[in-house]
Structures are given as C-alpha cells and as structure tokens.
C-alpha positions in Angstrom: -165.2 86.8 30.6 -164.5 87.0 26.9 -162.6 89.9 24.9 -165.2 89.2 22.1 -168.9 88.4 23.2 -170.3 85.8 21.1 -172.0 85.6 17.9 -176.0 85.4 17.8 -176.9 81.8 16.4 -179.8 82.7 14.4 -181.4 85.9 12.6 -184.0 88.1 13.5 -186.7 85.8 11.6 -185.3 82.1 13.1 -183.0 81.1 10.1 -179.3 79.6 11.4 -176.4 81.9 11.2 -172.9 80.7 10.4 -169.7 82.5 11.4 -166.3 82.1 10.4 -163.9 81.8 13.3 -161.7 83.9 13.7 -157.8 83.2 13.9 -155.2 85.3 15.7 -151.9 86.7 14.0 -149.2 84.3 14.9 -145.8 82.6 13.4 -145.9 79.1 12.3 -143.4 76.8 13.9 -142.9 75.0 10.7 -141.6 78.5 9.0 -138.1 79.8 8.2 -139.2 83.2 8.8 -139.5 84.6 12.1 -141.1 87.8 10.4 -145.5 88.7 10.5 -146.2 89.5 7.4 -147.9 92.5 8.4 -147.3 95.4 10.9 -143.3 93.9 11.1 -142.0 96.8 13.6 -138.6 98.5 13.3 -136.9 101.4 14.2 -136.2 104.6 11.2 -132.4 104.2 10.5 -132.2 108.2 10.0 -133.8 109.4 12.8 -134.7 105.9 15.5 -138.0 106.5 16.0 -140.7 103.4 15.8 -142.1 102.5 12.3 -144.1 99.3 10.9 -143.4 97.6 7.5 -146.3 96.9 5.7 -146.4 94.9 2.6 -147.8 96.9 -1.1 -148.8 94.9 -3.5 -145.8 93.4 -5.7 -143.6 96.3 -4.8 -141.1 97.2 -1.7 -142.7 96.8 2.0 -143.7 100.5 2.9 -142.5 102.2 6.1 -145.7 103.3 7.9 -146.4 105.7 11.3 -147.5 103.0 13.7 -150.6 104.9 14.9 -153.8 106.4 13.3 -154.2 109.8 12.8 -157.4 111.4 12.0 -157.9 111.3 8.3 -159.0 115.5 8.4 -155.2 116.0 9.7 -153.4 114.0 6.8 -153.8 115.4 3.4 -155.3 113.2 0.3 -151.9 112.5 -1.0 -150.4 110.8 2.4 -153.7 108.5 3.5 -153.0 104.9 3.4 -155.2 102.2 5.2 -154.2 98.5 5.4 -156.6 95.9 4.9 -156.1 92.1 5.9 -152.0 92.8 6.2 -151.5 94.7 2.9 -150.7 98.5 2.6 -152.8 100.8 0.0 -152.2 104.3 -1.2 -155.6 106.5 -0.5 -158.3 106.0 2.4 -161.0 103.6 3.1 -163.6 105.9 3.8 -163.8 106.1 7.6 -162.2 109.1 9.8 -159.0 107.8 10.6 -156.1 107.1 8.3 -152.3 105.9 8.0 -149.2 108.0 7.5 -145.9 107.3 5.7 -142.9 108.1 7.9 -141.1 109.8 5.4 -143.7 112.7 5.7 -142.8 113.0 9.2 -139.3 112.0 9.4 -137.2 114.8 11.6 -134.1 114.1 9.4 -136.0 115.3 6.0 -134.9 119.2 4.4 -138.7 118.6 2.8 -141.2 119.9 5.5 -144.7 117.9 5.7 -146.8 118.4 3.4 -149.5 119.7 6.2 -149.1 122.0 9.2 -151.1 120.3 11.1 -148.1 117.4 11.3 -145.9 119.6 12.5 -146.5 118.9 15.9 -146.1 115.3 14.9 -142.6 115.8 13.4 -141.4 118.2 16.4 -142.1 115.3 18.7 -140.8 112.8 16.5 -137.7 115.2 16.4 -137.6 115.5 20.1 -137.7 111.7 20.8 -134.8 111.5 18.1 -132.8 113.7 20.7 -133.6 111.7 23.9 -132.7 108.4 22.2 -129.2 109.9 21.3 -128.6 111.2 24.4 -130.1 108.4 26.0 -127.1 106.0 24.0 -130.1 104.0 22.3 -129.5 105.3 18.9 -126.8 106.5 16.6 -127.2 108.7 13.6 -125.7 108.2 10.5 -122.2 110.5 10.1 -123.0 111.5 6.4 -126.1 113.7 6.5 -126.9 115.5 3.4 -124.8 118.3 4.7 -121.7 116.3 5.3 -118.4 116.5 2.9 -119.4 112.9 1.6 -122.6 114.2 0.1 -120.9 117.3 -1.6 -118.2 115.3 -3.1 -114.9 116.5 -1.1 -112.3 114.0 -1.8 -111.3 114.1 1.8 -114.6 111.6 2.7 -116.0 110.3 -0.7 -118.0 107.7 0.9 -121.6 107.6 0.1 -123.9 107.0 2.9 -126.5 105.5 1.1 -124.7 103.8 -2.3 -126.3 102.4 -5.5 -125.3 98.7 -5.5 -126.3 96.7 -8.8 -127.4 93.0 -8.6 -129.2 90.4 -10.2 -129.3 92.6 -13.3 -131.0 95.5 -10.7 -130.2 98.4 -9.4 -130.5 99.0 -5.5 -130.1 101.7 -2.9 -128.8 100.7 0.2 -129.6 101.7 3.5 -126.3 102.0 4.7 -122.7 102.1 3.3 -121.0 99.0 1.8 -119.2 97.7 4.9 -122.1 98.8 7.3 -124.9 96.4 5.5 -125.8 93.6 8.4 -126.9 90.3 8.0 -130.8 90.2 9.0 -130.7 86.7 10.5 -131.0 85.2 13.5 -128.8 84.0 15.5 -128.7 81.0 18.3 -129.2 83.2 21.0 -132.1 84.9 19.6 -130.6 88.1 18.2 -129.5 89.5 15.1 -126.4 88.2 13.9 -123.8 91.3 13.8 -121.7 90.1 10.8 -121.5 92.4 7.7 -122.2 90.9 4.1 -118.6 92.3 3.8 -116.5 90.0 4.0 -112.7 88.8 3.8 -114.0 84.8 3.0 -116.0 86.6 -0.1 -115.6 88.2 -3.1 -116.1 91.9 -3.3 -117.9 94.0 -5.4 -116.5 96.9 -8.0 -116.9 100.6 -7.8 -117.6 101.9 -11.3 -119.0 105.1 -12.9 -121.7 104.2 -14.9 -124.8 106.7 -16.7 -127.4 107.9 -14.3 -130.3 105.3 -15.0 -132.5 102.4 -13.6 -132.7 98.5 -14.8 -136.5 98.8 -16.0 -135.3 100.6 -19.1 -135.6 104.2 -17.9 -133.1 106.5 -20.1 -130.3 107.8 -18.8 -130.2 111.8 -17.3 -128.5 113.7 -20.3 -124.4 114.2 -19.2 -124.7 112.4 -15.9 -122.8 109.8 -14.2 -122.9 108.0 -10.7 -120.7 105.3 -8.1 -122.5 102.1 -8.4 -120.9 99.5 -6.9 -121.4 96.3 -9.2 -121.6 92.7 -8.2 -122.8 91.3 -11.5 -119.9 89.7 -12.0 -119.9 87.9 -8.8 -121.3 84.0 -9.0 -125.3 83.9 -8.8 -124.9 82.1 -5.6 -123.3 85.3 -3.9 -125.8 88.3 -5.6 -128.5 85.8 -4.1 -126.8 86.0 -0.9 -126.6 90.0 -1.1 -130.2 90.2 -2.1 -131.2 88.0 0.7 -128.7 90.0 3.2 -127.1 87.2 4.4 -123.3 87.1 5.7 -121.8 83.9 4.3 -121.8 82.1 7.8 -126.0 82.1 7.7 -125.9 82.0 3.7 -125.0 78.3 4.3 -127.9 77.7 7.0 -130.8 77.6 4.8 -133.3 76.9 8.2 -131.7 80.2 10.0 -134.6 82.7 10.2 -134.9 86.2 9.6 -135.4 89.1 12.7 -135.6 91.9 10.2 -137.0 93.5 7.1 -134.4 93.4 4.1 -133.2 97.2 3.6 -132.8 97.0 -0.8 -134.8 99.7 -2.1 -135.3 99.7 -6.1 -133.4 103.1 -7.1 -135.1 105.6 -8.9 -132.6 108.1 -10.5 -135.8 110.7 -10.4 -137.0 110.0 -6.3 -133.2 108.8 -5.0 -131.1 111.9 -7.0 -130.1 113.4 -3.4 -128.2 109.8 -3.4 -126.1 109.9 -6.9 -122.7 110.6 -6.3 -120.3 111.6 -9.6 -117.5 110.5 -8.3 -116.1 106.9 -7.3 -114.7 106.6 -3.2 -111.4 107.3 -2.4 -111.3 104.1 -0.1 -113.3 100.9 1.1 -113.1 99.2 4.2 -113.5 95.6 4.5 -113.4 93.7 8.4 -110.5 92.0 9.0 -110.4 88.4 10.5 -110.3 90.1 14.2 -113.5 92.2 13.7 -112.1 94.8 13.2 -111.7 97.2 9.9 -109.2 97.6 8.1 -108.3 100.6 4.8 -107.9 99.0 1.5 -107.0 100.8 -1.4 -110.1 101.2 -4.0 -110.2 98.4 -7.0 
C-alpha cells in the first residue's frame, strides 16, 4: 500500500502526462547545518510552550503557532500561510490559516487581538503552569513587573538587553551572560557554554540615544544601556552574531541544533525593552563553571 496513490499516465483524451516527483524534507549529510529550513521547532523562551520558525523573506525567521486554526477565528491582521518553506503576512485564500505566537503568548500584558483566541491563550497559559511544575521549564526572573524592568538599582539587569554589533543593533533573548552557544555538540546536544567568556574579550555597557542602525532618528531626550562590541576584532562580533562560544567558533564543521535568538531592535516595537540606566553589575563564568560578580566597566 502506498501513502500517495499514483499518478494517472495519460489525460482524459490519450495525450502522455508527465509528473514531477516528489522529494521528502530531509537534511543533507554533506551540510553544516543540522537545521530544516522550514517548520524548525522550538520551545517560547517566555512562556515554554511549542513554536515553529519559519523563514520571511530577507528579514528575521518568524515564530509561528505550530497548528492551523480556522481562518474565521484569526482576525485579517494575524493570518499568515507558508508556501514551499517561507512564511507570508495575510492568507492564501482557503479556510484555514497560521498564527503568530506572540498573539497568543500567556506571558503578554496585550490581550489577543480576538476573543475567540482566548481559549487558545488560557490553554497555552495552563500548559505554561504544568511545565513549571512539572520541572521542564523555567521562566525568566525579570518579568516586566520585576525591579529590573522599573529601574531599581538593587537589580539593574536587563532581561532582554540591546547589544550592538557589526554596525547593528540587536535585542537579545536573554541577558548577557545567559546567551548559549546554538551548536552541537559530540554527543548530539546543545553545547551549554555561554558566549561569555573569561578566554574572550567582553563587551562595554554605554548609554547611548534611543535609536536603530537603519538611520531611524533618535526619540527626543531619551537614552538607553546598549552593550557595545564594536570595538571587539571582526572575528569575535562574527562569532556573537553567529552565537557561537569560542570553543565551537574554532570548529567551522560543528553544526547548529538551534535557531539564532538576535532580533533587529526597533526602538518603536521593543520600547518595553529600553532601559535609561547602565547595570550595576555583570557576571562573567569563571574557569570552574561557575559565576562569578565583576564590577561594571
């Protein structure tokens, strides 16, 4: 028994009819990457739940639901559809639709933009609370709530920070001294090093004017924490941009098990994120693993 019955040979009226076979989805042996370049699955790091990377155009991969939903449930503003591997705003015309997972992320202040994806959000919400109580997951400790985000000087540690390299600005998915190496590892699993690192040179926290790279203008009166590796050799921004710790930095042929989490900032979309005020602290690991308090630069 096939999965897919066979093609008829010739038309209705006799004349031969040619197919084009059809290939399956799979990684080449020969590549570094270890990655599909479509539907790459990972977990939400703000609230755990499942989500698929899907690749838009020249721009950032986009973080998509990893089911359909009815296209009458989403609004117009929140359809995608993917066509051979690539991600596009708006629908395709047929009744069912994709989602981005920021509409229904659990951790969000913004509700969805529907009610009927409330349900949607409660359950993603209540899976958040079995994987934590399972052990599976973690939150972040800075929520939006947190002292870091209003600016105490007690915990001035941005969860999310601005960093700045290759002459563009970036918002990172986690802080400084939490961003892990996306490579893979002889054993078949991420490698757990940090970019961090005491055999590296380290980046500068410096208040700079609220603006992106691409020539936006600065907000009027406002400053924000970036931490700035410009000045770093090209060799190590490359390595930053590529999220590599310096042990897989010098193994061109190690592949990558993850998506890499730089996000172009956007003073206007990321302004939750700007922080007036440089940390009080950075931690670097120390050669045991462990980390260790070292007075800001």
């Amino acid at each position: 028994m096939r999965s897919t019955p066979p093609f008829p040979a010739r038309r209705w009226d006799g004349s031969p009819l040619s197919h084009r076979v059809r290939r399956s989805l799979h990684v080449s042996p020969d590549g570094v990457s270890r990655l599909l370049r479509c539907g790459q699955g990972d977990r939400c790091h703000d609230c755990g739940n499942r989500i698929e990377w899907y690749h838009h155009g020249a721009r950032r991969p986009v973080r998509l639901h990893p089911h359909e939903l009815p296209t009458a449930r989403v609004p117009a503003v929140c359809r995608w559809h993917v066509s051979s591997g690539v991600a596009y705003p708006g629908g395709d015309g047929s009744g069912w639709c994709r989602l981005p997972h920021a509409a229904v992320c659990p951790t969000r202040d913004t509700p969805p933009p529907s009610p009927e994806l409330m349900g949607l959000r409660r359950s993603l919400a209540v899976n958040t609370r079995r994987l934590i109580d399972a052990g599976a997951f973690t939150p972040c400790p800075a929520s939006p709530g947190s002292p870091a985000q209003r600016g105490d000087a007690a915990a001035c540690r941005p969860a999310r920070p601005v960093v700045q390299l290759l002459y563009v600005r970036y918002l990172a998915a986690r802080p400084v001294d939490k961003i892990q190496c996306i490579a893979q590892t002889r054993r078949r699993h991420r490698c757990t090093n940090t970019l961090l690192s005491l055999d590296a040179p380290a980046g500068t926290w410096t208040l700079v004017p609220v603006t992106a790279t691409s020539g936006q203008l600065a907000l009027p009166a406002a400053v924000m924490a970036l931490y700035d590796l410009s000045r770093l050799p090209y060799a190590e921004q490359l390595r930053w941009r590529t999220q590599r710790c310096p042990q897989h930095a010098a193994i061109p042929t190690a592949a990558d098990l993850a998506v890499a989490d730089w996000e172009p900032f956007d003073p206007l979309a990321h302004h939750e994120h700007i922080h007036n005020r440089l940390p009080t602290r950075t931690r670097r690991p120390g050669p045991t693993g462990r980390t260790r308090e070292a007075a800001r630069p």
